[in-house]
SEDOLO-285711 format. One record per residue: x, y negated, z negated of N, C-alpha, C in turn; residue in three letters. Coordinates in steps of 0.05 Angstrom, whole numbers, padded with zeros to 5 digits, always signed. Layout:
BEGIN
XYZXYZXYZala...
This chain:
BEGIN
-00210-01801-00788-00224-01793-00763-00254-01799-00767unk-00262-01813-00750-00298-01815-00749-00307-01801-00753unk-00335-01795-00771-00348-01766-00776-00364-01759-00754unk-00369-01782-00730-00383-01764-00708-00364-01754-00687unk-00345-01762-00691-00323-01749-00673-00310-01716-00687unk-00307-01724-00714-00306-01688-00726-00340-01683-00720unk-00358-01691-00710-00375-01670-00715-00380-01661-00694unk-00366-01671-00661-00360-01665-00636-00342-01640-00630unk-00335-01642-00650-00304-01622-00649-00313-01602-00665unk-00328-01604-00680-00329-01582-00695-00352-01553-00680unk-00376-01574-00662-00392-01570-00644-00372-01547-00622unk-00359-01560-00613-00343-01553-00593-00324-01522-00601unk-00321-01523-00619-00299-01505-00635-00326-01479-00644unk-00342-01491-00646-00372-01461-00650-00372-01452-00618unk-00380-01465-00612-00380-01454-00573-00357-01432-00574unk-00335-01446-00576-00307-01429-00557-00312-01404-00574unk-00322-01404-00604-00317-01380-00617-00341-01361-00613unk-00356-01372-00600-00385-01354-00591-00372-01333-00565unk-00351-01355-00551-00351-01344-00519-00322-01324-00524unk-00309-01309-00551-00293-01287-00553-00295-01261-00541unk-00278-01252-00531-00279-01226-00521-00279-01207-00536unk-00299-01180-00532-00291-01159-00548-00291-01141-00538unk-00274-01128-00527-00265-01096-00514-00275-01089-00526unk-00291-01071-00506-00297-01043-00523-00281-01020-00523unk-00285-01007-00538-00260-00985-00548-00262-00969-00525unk-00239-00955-00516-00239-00938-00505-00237-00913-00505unk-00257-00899-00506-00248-00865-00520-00240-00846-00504unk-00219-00837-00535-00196-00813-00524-00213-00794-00513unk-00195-00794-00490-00197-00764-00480-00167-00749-00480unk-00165-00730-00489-00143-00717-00493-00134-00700-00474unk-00116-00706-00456-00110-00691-00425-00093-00661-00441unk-00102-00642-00427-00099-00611-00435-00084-00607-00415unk-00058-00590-00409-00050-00582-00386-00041-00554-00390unk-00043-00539-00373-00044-00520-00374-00022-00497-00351unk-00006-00488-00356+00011-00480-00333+00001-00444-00323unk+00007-00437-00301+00011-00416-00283+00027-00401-00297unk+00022-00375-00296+00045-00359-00300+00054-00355-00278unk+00079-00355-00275+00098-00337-00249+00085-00316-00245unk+00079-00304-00214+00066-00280-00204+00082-00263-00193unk+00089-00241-00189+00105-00223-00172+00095-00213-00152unk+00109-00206-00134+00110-00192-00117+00085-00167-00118unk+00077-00149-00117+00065-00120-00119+00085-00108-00102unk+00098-00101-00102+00122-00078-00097+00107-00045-00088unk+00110-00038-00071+00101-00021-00075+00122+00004-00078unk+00124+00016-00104+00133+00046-00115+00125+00063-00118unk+00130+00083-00117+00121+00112-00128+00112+00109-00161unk+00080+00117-00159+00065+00114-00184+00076+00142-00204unk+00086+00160-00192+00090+00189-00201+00114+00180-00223unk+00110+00186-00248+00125+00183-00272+00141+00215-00277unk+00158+00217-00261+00181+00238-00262+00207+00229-00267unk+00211+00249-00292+00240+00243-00300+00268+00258-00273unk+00275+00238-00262+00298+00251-00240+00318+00248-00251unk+00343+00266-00241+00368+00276-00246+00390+00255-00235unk+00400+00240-00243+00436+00226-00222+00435+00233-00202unk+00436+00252-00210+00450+00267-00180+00422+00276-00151unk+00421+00266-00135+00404+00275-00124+00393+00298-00101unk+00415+00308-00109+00422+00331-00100+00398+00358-00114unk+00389+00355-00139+00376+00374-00146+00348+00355-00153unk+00350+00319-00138+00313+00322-00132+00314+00333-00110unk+00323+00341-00093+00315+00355-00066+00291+00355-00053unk+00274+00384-00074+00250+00380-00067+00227+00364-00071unk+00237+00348-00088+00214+00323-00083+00218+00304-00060unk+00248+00300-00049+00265+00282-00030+00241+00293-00012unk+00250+00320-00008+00245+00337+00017+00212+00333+00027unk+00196+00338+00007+00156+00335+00003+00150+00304+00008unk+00171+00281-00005+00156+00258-00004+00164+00253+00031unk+00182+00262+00042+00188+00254+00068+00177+00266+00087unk+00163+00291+00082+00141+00310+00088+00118+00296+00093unk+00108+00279+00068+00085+00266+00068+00095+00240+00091unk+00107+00227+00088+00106+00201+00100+00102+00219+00130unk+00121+00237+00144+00124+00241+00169+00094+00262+00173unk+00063+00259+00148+00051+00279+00155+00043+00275+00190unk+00033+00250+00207+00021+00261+00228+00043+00265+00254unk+00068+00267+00254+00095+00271+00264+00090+00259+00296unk+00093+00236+00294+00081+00209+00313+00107+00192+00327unk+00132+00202+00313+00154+00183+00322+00168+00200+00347unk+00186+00181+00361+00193+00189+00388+00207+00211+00391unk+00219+00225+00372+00226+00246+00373+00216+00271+00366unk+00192+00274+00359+00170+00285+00361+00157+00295+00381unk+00149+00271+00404+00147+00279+00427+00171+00271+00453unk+00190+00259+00448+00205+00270+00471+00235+00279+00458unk+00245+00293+00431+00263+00300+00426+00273+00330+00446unk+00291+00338+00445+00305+00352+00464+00284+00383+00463unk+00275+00388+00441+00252+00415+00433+00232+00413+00452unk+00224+00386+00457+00206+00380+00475+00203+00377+00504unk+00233+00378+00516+00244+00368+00546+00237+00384+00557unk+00242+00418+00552+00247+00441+00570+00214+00443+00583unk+00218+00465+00607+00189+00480+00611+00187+00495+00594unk+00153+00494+00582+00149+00513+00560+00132+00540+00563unk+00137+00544+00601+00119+00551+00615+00140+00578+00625unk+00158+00562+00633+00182+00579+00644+00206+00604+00635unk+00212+00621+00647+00227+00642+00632+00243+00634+00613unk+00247+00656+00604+00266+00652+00580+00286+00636+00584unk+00309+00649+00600+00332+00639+00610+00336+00611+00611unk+00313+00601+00634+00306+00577+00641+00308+00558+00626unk+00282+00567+00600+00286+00559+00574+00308+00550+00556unk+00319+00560+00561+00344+00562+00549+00375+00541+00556unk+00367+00543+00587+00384+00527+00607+00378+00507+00597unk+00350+00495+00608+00340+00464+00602+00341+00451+00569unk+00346+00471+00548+00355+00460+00521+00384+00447+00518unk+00396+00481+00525+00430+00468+00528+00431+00436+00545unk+00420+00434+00561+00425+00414+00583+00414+00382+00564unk+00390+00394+00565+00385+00373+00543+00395+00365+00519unk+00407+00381+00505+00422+00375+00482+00451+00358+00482unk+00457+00362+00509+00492+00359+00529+00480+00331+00529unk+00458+00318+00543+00449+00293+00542+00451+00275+00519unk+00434+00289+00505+00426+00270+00481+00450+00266+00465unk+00479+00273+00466+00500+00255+00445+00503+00230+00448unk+00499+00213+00425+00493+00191+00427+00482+00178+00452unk+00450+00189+00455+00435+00177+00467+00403+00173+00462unk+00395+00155+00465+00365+00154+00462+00347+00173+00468unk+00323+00178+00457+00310+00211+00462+00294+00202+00485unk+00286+00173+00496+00270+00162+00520+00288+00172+00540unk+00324+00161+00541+00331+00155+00566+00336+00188+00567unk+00340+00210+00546+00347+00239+00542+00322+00254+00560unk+00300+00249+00556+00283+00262+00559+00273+00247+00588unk+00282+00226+00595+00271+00220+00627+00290+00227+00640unk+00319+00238+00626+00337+00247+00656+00332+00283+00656unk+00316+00294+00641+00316+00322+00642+00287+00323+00663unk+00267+00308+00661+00253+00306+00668+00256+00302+00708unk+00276+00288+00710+00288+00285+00741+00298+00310+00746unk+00313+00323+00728+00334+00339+00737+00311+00368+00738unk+00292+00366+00721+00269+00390+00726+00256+00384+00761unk+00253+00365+00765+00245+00354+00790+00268+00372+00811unk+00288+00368+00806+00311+00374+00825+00315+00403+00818unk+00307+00412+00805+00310+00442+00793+00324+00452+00772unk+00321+00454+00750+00335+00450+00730+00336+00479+00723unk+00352+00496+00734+00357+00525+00724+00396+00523+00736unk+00407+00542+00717+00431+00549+00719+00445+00548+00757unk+00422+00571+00763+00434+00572+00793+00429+00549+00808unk+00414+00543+00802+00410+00514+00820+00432+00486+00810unk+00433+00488+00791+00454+00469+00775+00487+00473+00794unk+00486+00495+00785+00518+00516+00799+00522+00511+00825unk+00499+00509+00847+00504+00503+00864+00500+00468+00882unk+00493+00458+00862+00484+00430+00856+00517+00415+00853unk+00524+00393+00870+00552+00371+00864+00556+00356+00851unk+00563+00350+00828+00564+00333+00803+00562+00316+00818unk+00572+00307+00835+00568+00268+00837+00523+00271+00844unk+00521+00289+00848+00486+00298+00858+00468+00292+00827unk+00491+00305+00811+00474+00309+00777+00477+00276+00764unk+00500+00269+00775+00514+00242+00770+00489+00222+00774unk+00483+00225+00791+00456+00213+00808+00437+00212+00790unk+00428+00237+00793+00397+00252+00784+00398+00235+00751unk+00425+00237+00729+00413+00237+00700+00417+00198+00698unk+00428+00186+00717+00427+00157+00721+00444+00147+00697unk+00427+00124+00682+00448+00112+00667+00447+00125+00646unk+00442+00139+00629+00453+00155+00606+00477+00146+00593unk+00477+00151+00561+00517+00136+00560+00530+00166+00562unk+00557+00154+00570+00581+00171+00579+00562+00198+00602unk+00556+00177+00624+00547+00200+00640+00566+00214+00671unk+00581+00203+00667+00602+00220+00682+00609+00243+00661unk+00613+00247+00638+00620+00269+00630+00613+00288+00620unk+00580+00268+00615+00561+00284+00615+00555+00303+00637unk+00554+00293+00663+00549+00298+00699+00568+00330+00688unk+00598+00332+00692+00619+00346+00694+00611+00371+00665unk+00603+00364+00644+00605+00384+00627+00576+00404+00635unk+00549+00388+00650+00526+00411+00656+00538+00430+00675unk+00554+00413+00699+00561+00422+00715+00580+00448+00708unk+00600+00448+00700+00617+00471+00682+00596+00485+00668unk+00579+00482+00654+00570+00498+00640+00550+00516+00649unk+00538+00501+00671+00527+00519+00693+00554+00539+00709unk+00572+00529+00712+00580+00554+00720+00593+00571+00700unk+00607+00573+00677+00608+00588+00662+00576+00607+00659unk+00558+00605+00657+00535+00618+00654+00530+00637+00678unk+00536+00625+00703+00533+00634+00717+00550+00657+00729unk+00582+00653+00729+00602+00663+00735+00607+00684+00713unk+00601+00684+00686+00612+00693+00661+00580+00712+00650unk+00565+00694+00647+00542+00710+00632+00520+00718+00639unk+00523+00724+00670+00495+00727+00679+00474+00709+00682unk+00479+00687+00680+00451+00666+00680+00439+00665+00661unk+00450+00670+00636+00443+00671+00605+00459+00658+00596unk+00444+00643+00585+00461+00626+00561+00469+00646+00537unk+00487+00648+00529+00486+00666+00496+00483+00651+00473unk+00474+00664+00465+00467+00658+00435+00479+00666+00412unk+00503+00663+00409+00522+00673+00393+00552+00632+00390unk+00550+00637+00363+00546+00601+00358+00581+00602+00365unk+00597+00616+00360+00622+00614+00373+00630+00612+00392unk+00616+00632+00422+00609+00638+00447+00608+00601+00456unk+00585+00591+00443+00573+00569+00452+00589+00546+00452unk+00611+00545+00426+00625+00528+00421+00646+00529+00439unk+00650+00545+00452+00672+00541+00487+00663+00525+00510unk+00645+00527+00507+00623+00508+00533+00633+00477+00527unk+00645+00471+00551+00652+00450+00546+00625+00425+00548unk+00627+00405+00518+00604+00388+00518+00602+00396+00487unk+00596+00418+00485+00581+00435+00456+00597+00430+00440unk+00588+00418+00416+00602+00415+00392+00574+00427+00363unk+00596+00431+00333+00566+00445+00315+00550+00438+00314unk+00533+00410+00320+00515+00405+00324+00495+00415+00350unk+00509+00415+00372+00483+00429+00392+00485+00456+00394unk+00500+00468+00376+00509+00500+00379+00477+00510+00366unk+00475+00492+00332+00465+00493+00315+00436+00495+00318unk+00430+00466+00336+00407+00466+00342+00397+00478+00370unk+00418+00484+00384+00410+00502+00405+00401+00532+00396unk+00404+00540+00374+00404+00573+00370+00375+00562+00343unk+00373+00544+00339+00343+00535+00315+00324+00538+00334unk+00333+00512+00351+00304+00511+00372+00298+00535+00388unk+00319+00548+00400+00319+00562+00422+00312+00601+00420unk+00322+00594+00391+00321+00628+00379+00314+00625+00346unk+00307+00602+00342+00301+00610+00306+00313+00619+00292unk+00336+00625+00300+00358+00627+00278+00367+00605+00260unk+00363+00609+00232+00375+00593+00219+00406+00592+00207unk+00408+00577+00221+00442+00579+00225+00457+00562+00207unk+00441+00534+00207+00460+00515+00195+00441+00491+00203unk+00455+00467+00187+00426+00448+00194+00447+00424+00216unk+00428+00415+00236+00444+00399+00259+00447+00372+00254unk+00465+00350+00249+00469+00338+00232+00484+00319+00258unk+00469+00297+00262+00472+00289+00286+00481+00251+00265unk+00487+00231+00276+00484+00204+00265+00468+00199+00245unk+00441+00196+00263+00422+00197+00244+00417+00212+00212unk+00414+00239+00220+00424+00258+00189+00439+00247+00173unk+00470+00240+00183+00481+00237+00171+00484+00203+00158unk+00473+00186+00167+00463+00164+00155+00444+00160+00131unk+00415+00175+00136+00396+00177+00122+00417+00203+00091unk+00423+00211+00099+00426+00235+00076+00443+00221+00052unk+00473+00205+00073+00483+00189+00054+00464+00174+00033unk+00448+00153+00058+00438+00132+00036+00419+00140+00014unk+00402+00159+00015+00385+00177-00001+00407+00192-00023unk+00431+00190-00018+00450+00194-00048+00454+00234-00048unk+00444+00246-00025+00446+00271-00018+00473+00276-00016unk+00492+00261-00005+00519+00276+00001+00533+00245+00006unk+00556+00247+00002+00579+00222+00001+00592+00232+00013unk+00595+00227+00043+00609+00235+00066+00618+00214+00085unk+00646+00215+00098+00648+00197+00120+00637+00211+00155unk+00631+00235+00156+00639+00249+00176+00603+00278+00179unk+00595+00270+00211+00571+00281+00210+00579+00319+00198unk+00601+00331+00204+00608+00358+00201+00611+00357+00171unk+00623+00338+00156+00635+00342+00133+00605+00339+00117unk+00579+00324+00123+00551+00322+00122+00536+00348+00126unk+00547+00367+00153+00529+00396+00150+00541+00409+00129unk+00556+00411+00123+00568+00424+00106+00562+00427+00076unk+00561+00407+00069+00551+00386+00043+00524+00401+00032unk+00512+00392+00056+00476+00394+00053+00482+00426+00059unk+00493+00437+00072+00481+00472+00075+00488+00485+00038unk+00509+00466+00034+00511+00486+00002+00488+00481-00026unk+00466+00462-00014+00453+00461-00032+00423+00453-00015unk+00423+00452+00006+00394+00454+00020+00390+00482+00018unk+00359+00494+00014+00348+00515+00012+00346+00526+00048unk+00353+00546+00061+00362+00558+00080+00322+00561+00105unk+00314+00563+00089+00296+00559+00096+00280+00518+00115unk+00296+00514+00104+00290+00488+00106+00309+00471+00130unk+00330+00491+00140+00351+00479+00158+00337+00480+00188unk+00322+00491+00201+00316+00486+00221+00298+00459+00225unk+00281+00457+00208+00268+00430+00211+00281+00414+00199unk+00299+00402+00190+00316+00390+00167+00325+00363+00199unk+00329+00364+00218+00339+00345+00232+00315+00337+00236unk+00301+00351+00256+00275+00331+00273+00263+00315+00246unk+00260+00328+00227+00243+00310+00205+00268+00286+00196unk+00285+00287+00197+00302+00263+00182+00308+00256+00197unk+00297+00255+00228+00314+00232+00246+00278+00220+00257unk+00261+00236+00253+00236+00220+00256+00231+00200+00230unk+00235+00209+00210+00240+00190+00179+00252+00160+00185unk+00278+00168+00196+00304+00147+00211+00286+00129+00225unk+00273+00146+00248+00259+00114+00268+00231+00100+00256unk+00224+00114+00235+00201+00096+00225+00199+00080+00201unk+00215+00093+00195+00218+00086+00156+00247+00069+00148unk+00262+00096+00150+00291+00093+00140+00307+00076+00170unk+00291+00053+00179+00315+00048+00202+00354+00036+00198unk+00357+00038+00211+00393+00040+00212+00395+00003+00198unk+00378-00017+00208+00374-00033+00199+00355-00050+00194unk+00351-00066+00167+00321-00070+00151+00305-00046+00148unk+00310-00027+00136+00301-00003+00135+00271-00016+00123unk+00249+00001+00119+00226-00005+00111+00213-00002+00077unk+00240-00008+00068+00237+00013+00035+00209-00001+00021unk+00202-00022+00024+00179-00025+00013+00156-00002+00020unk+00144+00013+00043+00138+00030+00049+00145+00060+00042unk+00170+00059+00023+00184+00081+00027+00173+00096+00007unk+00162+00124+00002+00158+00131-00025+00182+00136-00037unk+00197+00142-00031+00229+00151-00047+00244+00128-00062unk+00233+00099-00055+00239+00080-00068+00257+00083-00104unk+00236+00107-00105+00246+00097-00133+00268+00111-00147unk+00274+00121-00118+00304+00151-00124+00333+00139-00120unk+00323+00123-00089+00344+00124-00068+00354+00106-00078unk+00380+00096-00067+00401+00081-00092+00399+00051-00070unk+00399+00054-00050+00393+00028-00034+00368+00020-00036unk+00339+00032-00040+00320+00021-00039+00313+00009-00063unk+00322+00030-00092+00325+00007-00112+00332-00014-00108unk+00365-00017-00107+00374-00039-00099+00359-00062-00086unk+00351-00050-00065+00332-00070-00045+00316-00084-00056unk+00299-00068-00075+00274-00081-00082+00277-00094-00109unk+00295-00086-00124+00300-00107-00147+00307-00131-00139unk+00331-00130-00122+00337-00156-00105+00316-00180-00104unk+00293-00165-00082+00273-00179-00080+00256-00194-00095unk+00250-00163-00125+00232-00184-00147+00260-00203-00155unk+00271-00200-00164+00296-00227-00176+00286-00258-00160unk+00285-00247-00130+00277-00275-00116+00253-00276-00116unk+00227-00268-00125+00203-00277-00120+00206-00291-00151unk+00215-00279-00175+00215-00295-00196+00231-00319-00201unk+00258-00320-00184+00265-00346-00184+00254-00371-00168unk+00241-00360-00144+00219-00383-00125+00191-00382-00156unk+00186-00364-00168+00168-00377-00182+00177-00393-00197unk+00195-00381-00217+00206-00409-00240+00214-00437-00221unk+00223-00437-00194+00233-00458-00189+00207-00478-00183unk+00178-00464-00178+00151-00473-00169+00139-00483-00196unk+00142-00466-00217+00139-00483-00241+00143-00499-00252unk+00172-00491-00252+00190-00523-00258+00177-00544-00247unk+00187-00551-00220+00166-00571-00202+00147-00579-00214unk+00125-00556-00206+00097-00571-00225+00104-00584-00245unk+00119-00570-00272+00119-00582-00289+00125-00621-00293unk+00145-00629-00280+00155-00643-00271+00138-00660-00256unk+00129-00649-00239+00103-00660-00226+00081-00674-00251unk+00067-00663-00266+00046-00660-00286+00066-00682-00305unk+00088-00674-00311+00100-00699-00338+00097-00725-00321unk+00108-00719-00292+00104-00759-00280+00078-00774-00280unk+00060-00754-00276+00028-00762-00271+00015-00768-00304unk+00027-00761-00318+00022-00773-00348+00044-00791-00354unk+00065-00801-00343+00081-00822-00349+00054-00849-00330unk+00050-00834-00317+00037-00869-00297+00004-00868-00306unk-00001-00848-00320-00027-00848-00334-00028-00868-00362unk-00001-00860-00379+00007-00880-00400+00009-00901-00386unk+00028-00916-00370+00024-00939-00367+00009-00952-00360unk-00011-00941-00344-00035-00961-00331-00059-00962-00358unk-00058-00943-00377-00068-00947-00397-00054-00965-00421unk-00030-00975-00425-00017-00991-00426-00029-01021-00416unk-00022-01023-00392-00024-01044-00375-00060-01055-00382unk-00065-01027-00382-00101-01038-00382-00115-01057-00412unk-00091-01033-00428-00094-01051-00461-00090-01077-00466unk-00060-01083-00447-00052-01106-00449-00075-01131-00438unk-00087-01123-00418-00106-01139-00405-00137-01149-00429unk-00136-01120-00442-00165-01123-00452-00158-01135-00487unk-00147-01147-00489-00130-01155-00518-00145-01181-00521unk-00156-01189-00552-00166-01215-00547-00147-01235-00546unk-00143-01257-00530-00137-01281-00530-00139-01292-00544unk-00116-01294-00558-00104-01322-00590-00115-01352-00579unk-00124-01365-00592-00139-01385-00596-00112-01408-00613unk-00091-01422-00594-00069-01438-00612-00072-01471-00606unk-00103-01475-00592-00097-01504-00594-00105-01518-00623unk-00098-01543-00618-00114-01560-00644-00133-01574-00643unk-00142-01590-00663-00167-01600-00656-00157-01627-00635unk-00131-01645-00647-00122-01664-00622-00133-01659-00598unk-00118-01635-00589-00119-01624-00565-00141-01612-00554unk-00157-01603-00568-00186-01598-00558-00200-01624-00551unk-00203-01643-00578-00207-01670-00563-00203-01692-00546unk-00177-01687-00545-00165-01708-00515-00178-01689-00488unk-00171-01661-00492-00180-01646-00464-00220-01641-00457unk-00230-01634-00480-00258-01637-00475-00281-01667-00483unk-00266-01678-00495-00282-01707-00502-00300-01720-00493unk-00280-01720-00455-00289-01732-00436-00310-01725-00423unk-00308-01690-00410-00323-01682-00396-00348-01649-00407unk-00333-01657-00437-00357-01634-00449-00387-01651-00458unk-00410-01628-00446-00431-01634-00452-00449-01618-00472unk-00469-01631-00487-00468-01603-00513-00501-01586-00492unk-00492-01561-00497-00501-01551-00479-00537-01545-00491unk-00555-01552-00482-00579-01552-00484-00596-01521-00500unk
C-alpha cells in the first residue's frame, strides 16, 4: 500500500474516533410504591362496653332506656295522631270514652293518618254514642270513607253504639271481659282501651307492629300478636305496659321500619340479632370492595413499571455506542473520493 494513502486512512480513522458517542449515565432513581390500607366503613355502635345476657329477655332494661332515648322528642305519627290522640280532650267522660272505643274499632290494621282523619269527620258529625245509635251505617259508611275493611268497620261502631246505649247507659264499661263482647273488640283494644282510657294497667296492647319489633329485638319467639302479649307480660315489668305500645310502634316508624329498618342508627345494634347481622354483612362488603380496589391498584402500579422498564430498555438500546466493523478497504473506496481533511 502507498504510504500516503495509509497516511489518508489513518487520518481518516482519528476523525471517526474523535466523533464516538458517550452516553451519559443515567442515574438510578429507585421508584418506592407504596399501598393504601383498606378503610372501613365507621359503623355506627353502641360505645357502652356491657357484658349482655343470650337471652334478651333480661337486657330488658337497657332494650327498654336505649329506645327511650332514641324516641326522646316523641315526633313520630303516632304520637300525634295515634288513637290517645283522636278523642275530644275537652269533652265528658263518657264521650271520651266513646270516641276511643271508636277509634281503636278503626285503627285494625290501619294507618294512624287515614284512623285519625275518619274520627275527625265522624267528631264533625257527632261522635257520641247517642248520636252514633241513631245515625245509619250506610251514613257512618260514608262519614269514615276509605279505611280498610270499612263496611265492618261501619256495622261494628254501629252495634256498639247500640249495645252502650240499649245495655249500659251510654257508658262504655270498663271491665276487659264486658268489652271483649262488643263486637269489633279483640285483647288488644280491650287492653289499650282501659290503659288509655282509665290507666289501668292491664296488659300490654300488642298490635303488628309490637309484635314484629319485639320478635326481631330477640324479646319473644312468637308467631301470633296474643301469643306476643303474653310472652312479654311474664317478664315486662307491670309498670311499663301502658306505654310499652305507643313507644314500640313510634320506634317501628322511625327506626325499626318493617323494611330496611335503620339499624345503622339504631343504638341496640349491638344486642339485636338482625342488626348485628345487618351490619357485619355490610363491613364484610366494604372490606371486600376494598381488597378488590387494592388489588386493582396493585395491578395497575405493576403495569406502569412493566412500560417504565421497557422504555428504559428501549432508551438503553438507543444510547449504546455504535461498533465500528468496517475496514480500512472499505473506508477507502467509500471516503477517498469525497473526504476532505478538515481544516
Amino acid at each position: 500500500m502507498n504510504p500516503e494513502n495509509r497516511d489518508v486512512i489513518q487520518e481518516k480513522l482519528n476523525y471517526l474516533e474523535t466523533m464516538k458517542f458517550n452516553p451519559k449515565k443515567r442515574k438510578e432513581n429507585p421508584i418506592q410504591i407504596k399501598y393504601e390500607e383498606p378503610n372501613k366503613t365507621n359503623l355506627k355502635v353502641d360505645s357502652q362496653k356491657t357484658k349482655f345476657d343470650a337471652n334478651n329477655k333480661r337486657n330488658f332494661e337497657y332494650i327498654w332506656n336505649k329506645i327511650q332515648e332514641m324516641r326522646e322528642k316523641r315526633d313520630s305519627v303516632v304520637d300525634v295522631m295515634g288513637c290517645h290522640c283522636a278523642h275530644d280532650r275537652n269533652a265528658p267522660k263518657e264521650i271520651r270514652d266513646f270516641q276511643l272505643l271508636v277509634a281503636l274499632i278503626i285503627s285494625v290494621q290501619n294507618r294512624e293518618e287515614s284512623t285519625y282523619a275518619a274520627v275527625q269527620r265522624l267528631k264533625q258529625h257527632g261522635l257520641n254514642a247517642q248520636n252514633i245509635y241513631n245515625t245509619d251505617e250506610s251514613k257512618i259508611l260514608e262519614i269514615i270513607g276509605g279505611v280498610n275493611f270499612n263496611k265492618t268497620k261501619a256495622k261494628n261502631i254501629k252495634n256498639a253504639a247500640t249495645l252502650i246505649v240499649e245495655k249500659y247507659d251510654g257508658v262504655v264499661p270498663n271491665k276487659w271481659d264486658v268489652l271483649l263482647t262488643f263486637p269489633g273488640v279483640g285483647n288488644k283494644i280491650a287492653v289499650l282501651f282501659l290503659n288509655f282510657g282509665h290507666g289501668l294497667e292491664v296488659g300490654i296492647g300488642v298490635d303488628t307492629h309490637v309484635h314484629r319489633i319485639s320478635n326481631r329485638l330477640g324479646l319473644v319467639h312468637t308467631k301470633l300478636p296474643d301469643q306476643t302479649r303474653v310472652e312479654l307480660e311474664s317478664f315486662v315489668p307491670k309498670k311499663y305496659w301502658s306505654e310499652y305500645n305507643v313507644l314500640f310502634v313510634g320506634f317501628g316508624q322511625q327506626i325499626c321500619l318493617p323494611i330496611n329498618p335503620k339499624c345503622e342508627k339504631c343504638l341496640l345494634n349491638n344486642i339485636c340479632p338482625e342488626g348485628k347481622k345487618k351490619l357485619e354483612g355490610e363491613n364484610e362488603n366494604v372490606e371486600i370492595k376494598s381488597l378488590k380496589k387494592h388489588k386493582k391498584n396493585q395491578r395497575s402500579e405493576m403495569e406502569t413499571l412493566e412500560k417504565i422498564e421497557i422504555n428504559l430498555n428501549l432508551k438503553k438500546e438507543k444510547t449504546e455506542t455504535p461498533t465500528l466493523t468496517l475496514t480500512v478497504e472499505d473506508l477507502y473506496k467509500n471516503f477517498s473520493k469525497s473526504w476532505k481533511k478538515p481544516e
